[in-house]
C-alpha positions in Angstrom: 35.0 3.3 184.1 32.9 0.1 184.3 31.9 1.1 188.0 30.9 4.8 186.5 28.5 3.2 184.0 27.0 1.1 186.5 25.9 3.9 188.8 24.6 6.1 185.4 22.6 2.9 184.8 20.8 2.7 188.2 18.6 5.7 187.7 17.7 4.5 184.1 17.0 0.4 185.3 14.6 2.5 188.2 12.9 4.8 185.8 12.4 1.6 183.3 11.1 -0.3 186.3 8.6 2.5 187.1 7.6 2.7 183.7 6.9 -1.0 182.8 5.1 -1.3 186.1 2.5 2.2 185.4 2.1 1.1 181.7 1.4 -2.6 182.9 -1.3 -1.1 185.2 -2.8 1.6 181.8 -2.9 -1.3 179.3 -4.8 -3.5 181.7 -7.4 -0.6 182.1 -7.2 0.1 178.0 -7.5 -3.6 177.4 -11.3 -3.6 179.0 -12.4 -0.3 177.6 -11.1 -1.7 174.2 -12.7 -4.8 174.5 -15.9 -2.8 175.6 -15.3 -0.7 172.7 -14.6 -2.9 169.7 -17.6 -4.4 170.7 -20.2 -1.5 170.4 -18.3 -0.8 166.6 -18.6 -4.6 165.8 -22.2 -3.9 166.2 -22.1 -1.1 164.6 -20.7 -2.5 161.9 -23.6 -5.2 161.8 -26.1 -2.7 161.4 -24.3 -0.8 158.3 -24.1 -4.5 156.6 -27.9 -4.6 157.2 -28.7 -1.1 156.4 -26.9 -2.0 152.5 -24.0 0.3 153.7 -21.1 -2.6 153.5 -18.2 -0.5 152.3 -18.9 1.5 156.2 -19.6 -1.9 157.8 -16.1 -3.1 156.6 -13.9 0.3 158.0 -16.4 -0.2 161.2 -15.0 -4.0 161.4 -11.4 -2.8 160.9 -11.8 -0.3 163.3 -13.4 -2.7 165.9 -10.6 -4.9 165.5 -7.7 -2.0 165.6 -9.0 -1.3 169.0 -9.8 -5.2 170.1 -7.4 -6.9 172.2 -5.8 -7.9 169.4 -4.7 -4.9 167.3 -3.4 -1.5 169.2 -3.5 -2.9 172.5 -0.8 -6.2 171.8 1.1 -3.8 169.5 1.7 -1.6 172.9 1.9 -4.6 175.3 5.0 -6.4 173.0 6.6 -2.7 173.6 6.0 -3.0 177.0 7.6 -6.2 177.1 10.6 -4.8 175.0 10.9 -2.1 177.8 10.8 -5.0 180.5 13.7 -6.6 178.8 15.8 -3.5 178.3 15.4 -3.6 182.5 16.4 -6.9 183.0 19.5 -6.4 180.8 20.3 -3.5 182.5 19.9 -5.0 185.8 21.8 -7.8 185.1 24.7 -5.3 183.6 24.5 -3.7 187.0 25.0 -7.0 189.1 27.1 -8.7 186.5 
């Protein structure tokens, strides 16, 4: 039975592999267009504080920092790194 559930969780500890590695690879490319993007809102936000609009200039600077490194972007990198655990557990049920 144990030698069953081993060779169902090959496939799975392959797909997860394949996974982690292609969403490695997009949230490198998302992490510069956010960066790049949070940016141009920050600045936008800067010119609604000095245009007496600073209710917009605050949901611009939330916005700016949803899309910064720091907001969406680690939110989807610690799954990432959840997903890359699940792998190594399974691969170390496979071995073990």
């Amino acid at each position: 039975m144990r030698l069953l559930l081993k060779i169902l969780a090959a496939p799975a500890m392959l797909l997860l592999t394949l996974a982690v590695a292609f969403c490695t690879f997009l949230l490198s490319v998302a992490g510069f267009l956010s960066w790049i993007l949070s940016v141009l809102v920050a600045v936008g936000a800067a010119m609604l504080f000095f245009s007496h609009q600073p209710m917009g200039g605050i949901a611009f600077l939330v916005i700016a920092f949803l899309i910064s490194p720091y907001g969406l972007p680690a939110l989807a990198a610690w799954v990432v790194g959840k997903l890359d655990g699940l792998k190594f557990s399974l691969r170390d049920f496979i071995m073990g």
